[in-house]
C-alpha positions as CSV (number, residue, x, y, z in Angstrom):
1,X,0.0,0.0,0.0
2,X,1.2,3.6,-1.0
3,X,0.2,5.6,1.8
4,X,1.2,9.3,2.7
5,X,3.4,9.7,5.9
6,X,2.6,13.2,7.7
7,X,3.2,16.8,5.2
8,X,5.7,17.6,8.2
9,X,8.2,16.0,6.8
10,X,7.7,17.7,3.8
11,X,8.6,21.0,5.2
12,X,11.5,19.6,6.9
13,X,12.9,18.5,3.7
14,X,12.0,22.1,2.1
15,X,14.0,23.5,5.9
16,X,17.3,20.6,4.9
17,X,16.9,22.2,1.2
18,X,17.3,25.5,2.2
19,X,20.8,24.7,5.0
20,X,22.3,22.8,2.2
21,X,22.0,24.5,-1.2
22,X,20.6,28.2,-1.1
23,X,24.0,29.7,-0.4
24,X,25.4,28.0,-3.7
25,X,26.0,31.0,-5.8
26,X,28.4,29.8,-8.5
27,X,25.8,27.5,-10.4
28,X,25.5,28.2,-13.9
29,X,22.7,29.8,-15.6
30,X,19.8,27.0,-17.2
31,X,21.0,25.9,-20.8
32,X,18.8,24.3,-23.0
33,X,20.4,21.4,-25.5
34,X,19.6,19.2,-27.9
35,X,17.2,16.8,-27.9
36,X,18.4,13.1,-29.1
37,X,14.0,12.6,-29.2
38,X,12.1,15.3,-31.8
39,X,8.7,14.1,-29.5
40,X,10.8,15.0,-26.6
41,X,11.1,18.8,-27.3
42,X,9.1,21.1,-24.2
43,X,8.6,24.7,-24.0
44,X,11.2,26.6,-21.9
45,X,9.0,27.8,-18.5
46,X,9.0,31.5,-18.1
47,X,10.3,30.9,-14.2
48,X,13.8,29.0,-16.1
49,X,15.9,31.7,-15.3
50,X,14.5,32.2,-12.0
51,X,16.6,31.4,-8.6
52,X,15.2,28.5,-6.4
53,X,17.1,26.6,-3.7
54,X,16.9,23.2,-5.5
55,X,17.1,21.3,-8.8
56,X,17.5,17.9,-10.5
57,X,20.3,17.1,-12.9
58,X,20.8,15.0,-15.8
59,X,23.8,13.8,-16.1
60,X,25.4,14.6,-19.4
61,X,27.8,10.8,-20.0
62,X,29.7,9.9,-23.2
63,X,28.6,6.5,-25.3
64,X,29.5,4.4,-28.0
65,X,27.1,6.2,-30.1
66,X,28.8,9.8,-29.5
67,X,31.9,11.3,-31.4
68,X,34.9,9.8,-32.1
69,X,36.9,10.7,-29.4
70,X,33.5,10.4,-26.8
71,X,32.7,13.9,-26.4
72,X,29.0,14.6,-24.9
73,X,28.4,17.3,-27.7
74,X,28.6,14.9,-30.5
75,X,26.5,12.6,-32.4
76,X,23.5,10.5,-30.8
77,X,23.3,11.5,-27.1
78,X,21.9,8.9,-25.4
79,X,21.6,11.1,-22.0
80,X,18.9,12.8,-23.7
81,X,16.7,10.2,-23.9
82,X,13.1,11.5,-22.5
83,X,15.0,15.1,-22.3
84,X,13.4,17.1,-21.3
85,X,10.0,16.7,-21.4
86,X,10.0,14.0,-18.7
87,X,12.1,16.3,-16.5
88,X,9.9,19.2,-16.5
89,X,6.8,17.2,-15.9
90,X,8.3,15.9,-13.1
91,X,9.9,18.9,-11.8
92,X,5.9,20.3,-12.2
93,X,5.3,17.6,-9.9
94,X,7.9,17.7,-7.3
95,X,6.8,21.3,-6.8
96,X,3.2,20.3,-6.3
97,X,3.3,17.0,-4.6
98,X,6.4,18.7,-1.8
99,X,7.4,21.8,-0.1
100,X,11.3,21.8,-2.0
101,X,12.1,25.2,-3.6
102,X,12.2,23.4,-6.6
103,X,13.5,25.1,-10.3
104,X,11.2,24.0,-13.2
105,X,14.0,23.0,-15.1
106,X,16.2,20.5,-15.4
107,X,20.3,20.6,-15.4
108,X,22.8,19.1,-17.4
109,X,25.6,18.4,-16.1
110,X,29.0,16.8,-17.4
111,X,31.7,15.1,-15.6
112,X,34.6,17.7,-16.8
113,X,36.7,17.8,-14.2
114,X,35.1,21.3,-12.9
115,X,33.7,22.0,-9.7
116,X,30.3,22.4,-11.5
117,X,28.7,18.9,-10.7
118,X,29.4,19.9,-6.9
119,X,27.0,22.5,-7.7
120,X,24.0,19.9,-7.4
121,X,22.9,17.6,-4.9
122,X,21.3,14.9,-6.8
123,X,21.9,13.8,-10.5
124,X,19.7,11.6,-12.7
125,X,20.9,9.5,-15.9
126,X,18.8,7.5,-18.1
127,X,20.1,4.7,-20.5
128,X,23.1,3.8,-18.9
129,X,23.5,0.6,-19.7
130,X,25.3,2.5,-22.9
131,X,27.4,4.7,-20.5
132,X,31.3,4.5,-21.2
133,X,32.6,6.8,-18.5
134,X,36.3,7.3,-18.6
135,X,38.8,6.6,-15.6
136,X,38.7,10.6,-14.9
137,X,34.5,10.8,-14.8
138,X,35.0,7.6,-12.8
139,X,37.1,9.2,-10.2
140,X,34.8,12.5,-10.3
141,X,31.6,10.5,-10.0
142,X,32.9,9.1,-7.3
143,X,34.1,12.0,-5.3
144,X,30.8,13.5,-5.8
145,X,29.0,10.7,-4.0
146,X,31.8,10.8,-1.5
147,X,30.9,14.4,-0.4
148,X,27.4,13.6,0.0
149,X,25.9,14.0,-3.4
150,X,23.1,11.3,-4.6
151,X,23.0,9.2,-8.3
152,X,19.8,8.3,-9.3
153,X,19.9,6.3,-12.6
154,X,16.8,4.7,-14.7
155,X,15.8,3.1,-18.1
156,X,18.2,0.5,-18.9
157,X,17.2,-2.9,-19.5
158,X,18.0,-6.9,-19.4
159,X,21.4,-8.7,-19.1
160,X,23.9,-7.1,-21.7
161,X,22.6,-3.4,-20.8
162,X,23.6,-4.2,-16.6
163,X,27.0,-5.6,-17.6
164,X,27.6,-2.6,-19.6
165,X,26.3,-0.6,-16.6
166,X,28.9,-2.5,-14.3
167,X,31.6,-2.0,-16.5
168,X,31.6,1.5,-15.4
169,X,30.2,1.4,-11.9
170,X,32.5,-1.2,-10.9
171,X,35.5,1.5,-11.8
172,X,33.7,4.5,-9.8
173,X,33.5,1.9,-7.1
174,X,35.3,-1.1,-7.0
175,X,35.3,-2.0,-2.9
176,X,31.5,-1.4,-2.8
177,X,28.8,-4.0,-3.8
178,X,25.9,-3.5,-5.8
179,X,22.8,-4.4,-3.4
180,X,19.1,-5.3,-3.9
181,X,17.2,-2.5,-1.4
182,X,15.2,-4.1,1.1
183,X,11.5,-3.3,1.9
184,X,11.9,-1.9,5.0
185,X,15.0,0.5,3.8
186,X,13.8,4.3,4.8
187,X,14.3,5.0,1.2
188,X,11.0,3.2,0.4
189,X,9.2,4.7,3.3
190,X,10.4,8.5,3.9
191,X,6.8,10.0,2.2
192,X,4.8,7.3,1.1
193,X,5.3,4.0,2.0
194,X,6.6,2.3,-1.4
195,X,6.0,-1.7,-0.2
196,X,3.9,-2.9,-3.2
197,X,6.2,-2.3,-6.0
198,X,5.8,-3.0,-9.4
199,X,7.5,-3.1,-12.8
200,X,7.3,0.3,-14.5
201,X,7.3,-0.3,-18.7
202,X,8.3,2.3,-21.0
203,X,6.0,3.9,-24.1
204,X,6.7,0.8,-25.9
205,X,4.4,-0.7,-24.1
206,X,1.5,1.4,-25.6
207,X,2.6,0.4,-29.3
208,X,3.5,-3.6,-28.3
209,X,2.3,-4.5,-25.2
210,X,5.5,-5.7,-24.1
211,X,6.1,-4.9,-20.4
212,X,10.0,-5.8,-20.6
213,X,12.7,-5.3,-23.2
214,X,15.4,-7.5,-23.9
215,X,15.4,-10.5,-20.7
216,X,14.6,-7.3,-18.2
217,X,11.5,-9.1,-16.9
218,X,11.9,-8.2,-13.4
219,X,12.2,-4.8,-11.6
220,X,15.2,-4.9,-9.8
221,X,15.6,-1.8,-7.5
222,X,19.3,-2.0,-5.8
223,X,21.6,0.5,-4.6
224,X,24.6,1.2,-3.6
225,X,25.2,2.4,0.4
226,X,28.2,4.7,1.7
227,X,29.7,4.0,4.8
228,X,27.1,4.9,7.2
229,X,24.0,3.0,5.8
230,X,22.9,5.6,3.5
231,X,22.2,5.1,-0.2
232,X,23.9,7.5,-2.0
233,X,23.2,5.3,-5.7
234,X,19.9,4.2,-6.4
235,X,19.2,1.8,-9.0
236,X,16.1,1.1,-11.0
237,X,17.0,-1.4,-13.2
238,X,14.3,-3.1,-16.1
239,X,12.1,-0.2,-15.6
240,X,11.6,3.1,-17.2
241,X,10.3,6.0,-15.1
242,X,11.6,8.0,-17.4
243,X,8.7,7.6,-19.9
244,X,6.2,7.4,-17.1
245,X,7.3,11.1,-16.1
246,X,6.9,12.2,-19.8
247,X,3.9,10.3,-20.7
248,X,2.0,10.7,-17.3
249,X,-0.3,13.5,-19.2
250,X,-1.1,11.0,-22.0
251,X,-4.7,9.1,-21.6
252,X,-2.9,5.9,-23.2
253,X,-0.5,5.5,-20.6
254,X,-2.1,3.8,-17.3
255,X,-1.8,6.2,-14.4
256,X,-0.8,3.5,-11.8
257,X,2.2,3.6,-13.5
258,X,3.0,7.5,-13.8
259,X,1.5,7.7,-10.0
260,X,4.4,5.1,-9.0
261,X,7.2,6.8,-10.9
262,X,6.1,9.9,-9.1
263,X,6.5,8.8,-5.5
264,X,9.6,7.2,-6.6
265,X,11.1,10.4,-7.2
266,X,9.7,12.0,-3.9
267,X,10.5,9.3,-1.7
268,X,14.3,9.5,-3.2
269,X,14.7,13.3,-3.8
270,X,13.7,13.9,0.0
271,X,15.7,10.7,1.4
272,X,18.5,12.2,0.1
273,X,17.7,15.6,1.4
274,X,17.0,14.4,5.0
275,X,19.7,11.5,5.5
């Protein structure tokens, strides 16, 4: 059963919001980029620009299917899958279903060896079981998770996907295993309690049916823990809450699934604001 706990905590994680990240003034202003998806393009909101105390980001990751020498600004960007429609609908959400100071906007973020990604308490990446981080995003991914930051990572599917997955997770953490997240972890009961968990299928599903792709059949939600018994990654793994974000406006995709990808993201955006 999804049930509510008491809005309190809701305003202590708006209170956490405000300690941690209101004095960050270096952040850089919103950019807009290119879309991998034309379906995926979403009006700018006139508040962009505006200051708030809190904001998701996408991490920006190379692949086999960028440039040449695995730049993020080349070729098919696979971090832009869902980008950024499914963002902004569930920023629109964030800021109605919570008290957080929340931007409407995403941002992206690269792993460039700046102090930018310090900049954000939480990033989000989609499809990465076709990440290929390099030894140096490793090692930067990894110190941002060692301060305190929080990965978040969706939409990759079946056997050959995880491995790919692992090849770079293993390298950002080598001495720290790859868990499946018990029931009774705080993550799944911070807002809403999250027992009754179910596979979330992308918008193939509204074309083919097909709850899984490739042998994904299962919803695996695992994570990784620092060393005080906090999650600081958080895997969801044959699911896509990506495209239940985007698609949660769409009459043809069932509710129960958009409605599940939503407290997903509160539970875990106030978890890690709170622990």
């Amino acid at each position: 059963m999804m049930r509510a706990r008491p809005a309190v905590l809701l305003v202590i994680a708006s209170l956490a919001t405000w300690g941690t990240w209101s004095a960050l003034h270096a952040q850089k202003r919103f950019q807009d980029y290119e879309t991998a998806e034309g379906h995926a393009e979403f009006p700018i909101p006139s508040d962009a620009y505006d200051p708030h105390e809190w904001t998701r980001a996408r991490l920006m990751y190379p692949s086999p299917f960028t440039g040449p020498h695995g730049d993020v600004g080349a070729g098919y960007k696979r971090w832009t899958i869902d980008y950024p429609r499914s963002d902004r609908l569930l920023l629109q959400g964030i800021r109605r279903l919570t008290r957080i100071d929340s931007r409407s906007v995403e941002q992206s973020v690269p792993l460039d060896g700046t102090d930018e990604v310090y900049n954000w308490p939480l990033l989000y990446a989609v499809e990465v079981g076709y990440w290929k981080l390099t030894d140096e995003m490793c090692a930067q991914l990894r110190e941002f998770l060692l301060r305190g930051g929080f990965f978040m990572c969706d939409d990759f599917h079946g056997t050959i996907e995880w491995e790919n997955f692992m090849a770079s997770m293993s390298r950002v953490f080598p001495d720290r295993p790859v868990v499946d997240l018990d029931n009774k972890d705080p993550i799944f009961h911070v807002v809403y309690d999250l027992d009754d968990r179910f596979q979330v299928p992308g918008a193939q599903w509204t074309q083919t049916g097909r709850m899984a792709e490739y042998d994904g059949f299962e919803a695996k939600w695992r994570g990784i823990y620092d060393d005080h018994g906090r999650v600081m990654v958080a895997i969801c793994h044959n699911m896509d809450l990506g495209d239940a974000w985007e698609w949660s406006n769409e009459p043809i995709y069932p509710e129960k699934w958009s409605s599940l990808a939503y407290r997903i993201a509160v539970n875990y955006f106030i978890y890690d604001l709170t622990h």
